[in-house]
BATIKE-661037 format. One line per 5 residues: for each residue y, x negated, z negated of C-alpha. Coordinates in nm, 2 decimals. Layout:
<pts>
Y/X/Z | ...
</pts>
This chain:
<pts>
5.08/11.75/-10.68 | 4.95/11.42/-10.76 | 5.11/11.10/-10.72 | 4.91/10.98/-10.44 | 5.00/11.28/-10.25
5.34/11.25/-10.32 | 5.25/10.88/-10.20 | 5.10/11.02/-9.88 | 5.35/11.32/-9.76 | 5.65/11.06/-9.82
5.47/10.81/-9.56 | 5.36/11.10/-9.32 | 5.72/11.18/-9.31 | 5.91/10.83/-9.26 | 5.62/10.69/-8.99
5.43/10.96/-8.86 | 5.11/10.76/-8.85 | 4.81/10.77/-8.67 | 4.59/10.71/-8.97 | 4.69/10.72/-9.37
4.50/10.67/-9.67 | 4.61/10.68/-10.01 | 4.38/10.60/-10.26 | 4.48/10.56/-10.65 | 4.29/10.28/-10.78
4.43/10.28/-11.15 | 4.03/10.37/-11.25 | 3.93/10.05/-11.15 | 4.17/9.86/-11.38 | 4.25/9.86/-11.80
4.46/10.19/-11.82 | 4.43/10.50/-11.97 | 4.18/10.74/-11.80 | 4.37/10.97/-11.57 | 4.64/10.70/-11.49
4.83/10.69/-11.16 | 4.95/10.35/-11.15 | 4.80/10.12/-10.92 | 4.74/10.21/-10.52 | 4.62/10.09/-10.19
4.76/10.20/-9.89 | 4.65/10.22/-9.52 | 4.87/10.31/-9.29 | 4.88/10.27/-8.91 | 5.20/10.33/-8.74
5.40/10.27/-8.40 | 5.71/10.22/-8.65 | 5.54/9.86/-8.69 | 5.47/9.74/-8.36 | 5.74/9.50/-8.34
5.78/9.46/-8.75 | 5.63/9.13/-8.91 | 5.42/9.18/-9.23 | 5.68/9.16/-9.48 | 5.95/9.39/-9.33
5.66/9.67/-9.28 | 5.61/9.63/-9.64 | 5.96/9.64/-9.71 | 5.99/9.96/-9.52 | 5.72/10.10/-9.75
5.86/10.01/-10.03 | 6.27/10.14/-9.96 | 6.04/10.46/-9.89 | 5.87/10.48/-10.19 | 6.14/10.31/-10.44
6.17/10.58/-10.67 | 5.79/10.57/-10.70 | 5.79/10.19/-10.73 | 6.08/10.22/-11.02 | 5.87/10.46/-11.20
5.49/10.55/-11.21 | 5.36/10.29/-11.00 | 5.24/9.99/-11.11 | 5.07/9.78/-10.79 | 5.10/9.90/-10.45
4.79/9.74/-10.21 | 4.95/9.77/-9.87 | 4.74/9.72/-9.51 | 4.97/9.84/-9.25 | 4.89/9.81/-8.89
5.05/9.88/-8.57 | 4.81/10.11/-8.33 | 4.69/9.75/-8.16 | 4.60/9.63/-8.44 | 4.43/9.84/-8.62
4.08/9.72/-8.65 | 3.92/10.07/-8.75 | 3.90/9.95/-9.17 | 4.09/9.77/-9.38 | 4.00/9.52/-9.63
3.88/9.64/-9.98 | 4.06/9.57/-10.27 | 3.91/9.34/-10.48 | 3.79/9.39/-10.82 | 3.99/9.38/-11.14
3.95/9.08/-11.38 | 4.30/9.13/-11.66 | 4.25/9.31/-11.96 | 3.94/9.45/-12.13 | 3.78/9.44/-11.74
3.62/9.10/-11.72
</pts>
């Protein structure tokens, strides 16, 4: 199982949301081919509806810590409550460290 799926059932399971996606973005930055380091998340939950920004991302991440200690490098996180979800979230933008500028 990749690490995004890993990612992705660990989510599913903690906020039952009405939409998910997990997308490993580590291509788009200067590591090693195949890496599974940097991610961007989309998740629309009820479990947020009364959360502000920062305490849904802290939920995410006490979810995901052992991932967060370990493989992953840089976690992208757009997490909505069912109201607000606005059908897309934003794209992440492009990489400009390493060998990538």
């Amino acid at each position: 199982m990749s690490l995004a799926e890993t990612i992705e059932n660990k989510l599913r399971d903690e906020f039952d949301p009405q939409h998910i996606d997990v997308q490993c973005e580590s291509h788009l930055h200067n590591v090693p081919a195949g890496s599974e380091m940097h991610f961007r998340v989309v998740l629309v939950s009820g479990a947020f509806a009364s959360l502000r920004k920062v305490q849904r991302h802290q939920k995410v991440y006490g979810v995901l810590a052992e991932e967060m200690a370990g493989p992953v490098h840089a976690l992208a996180l757009h997490t909505y409550s069912p109201e607000e979800w606005p059908g897309e979230a934003p794209e992440s933008p492009q990489c400009l460290g390493g060998g990538k500028h």
